[in-house]
C-alpha positions in Angstrom: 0.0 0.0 0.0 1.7 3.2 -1.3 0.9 5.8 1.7 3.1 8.8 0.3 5.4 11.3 2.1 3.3 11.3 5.1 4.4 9.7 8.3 1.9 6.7 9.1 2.0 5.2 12.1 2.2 1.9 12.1 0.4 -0.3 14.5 1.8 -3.6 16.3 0.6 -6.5 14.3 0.3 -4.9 11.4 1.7 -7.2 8.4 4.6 -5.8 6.0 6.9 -7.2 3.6 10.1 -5.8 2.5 10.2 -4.0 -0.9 12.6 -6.7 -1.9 10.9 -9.6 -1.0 11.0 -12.1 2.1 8.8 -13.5 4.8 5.7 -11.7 5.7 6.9 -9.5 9.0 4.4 -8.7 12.3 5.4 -5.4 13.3 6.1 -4.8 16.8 6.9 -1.0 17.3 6.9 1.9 15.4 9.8 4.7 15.9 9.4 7.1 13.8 12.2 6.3 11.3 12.7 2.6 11.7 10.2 0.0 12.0 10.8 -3.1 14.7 9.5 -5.9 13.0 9.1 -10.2 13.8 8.7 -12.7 12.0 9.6 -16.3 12.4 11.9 -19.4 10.5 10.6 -22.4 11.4 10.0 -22.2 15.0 12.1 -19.3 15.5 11.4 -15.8 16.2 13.3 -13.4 14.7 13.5 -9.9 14.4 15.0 -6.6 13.2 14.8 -3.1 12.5 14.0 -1.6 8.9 13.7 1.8 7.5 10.0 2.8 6.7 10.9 2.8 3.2 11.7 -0.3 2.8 8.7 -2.1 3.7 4.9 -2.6 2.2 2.0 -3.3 3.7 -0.2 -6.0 3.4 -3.9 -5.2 4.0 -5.0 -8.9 3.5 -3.9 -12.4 2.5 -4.7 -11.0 -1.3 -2.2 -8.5 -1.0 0.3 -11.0 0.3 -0.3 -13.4 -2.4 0.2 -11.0 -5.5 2.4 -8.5 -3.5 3.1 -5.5 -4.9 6.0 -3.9 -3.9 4.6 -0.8 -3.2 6.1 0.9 -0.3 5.0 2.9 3.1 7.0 5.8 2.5 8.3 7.6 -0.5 
């Protein structure tokens, strides 16, 4: 979901994706520049922190199926 230059808040759970591909992310906290985000390998939890612009969001299992690539901020 392209949001544009404004600064959206993203709530925990929400589901993203890296621009470049990869597992489908929960994320944990938002701040401000960098997003904290889980996801797991197997039965592992992992996680790290990405810059808002390189994730997307995924509104629904649709979007995660054809993913876009279209990013939260420009």
């Amino acid at each position: 979901m392209l949001l544009g230059k404004e600064k959206i808040m993203l709530r925990p759970g929400t589901v993203v994706r890296l621009k470049s591909g990869g597992p489908d992310m929960s994320v944990k906290e938002d701040l401000g520049s960098v997003i904290l985000c889980q996801w797991f390998v197997g039965c592992k939890l992992e996680s790290a922190f990405f810059p808002m612009e390189s994730l997307c969001m995924l509104e629904n299992k649709a979007d995660a199926a054809r993913f876009s690539g279209e990013t939260l901020a420009a």
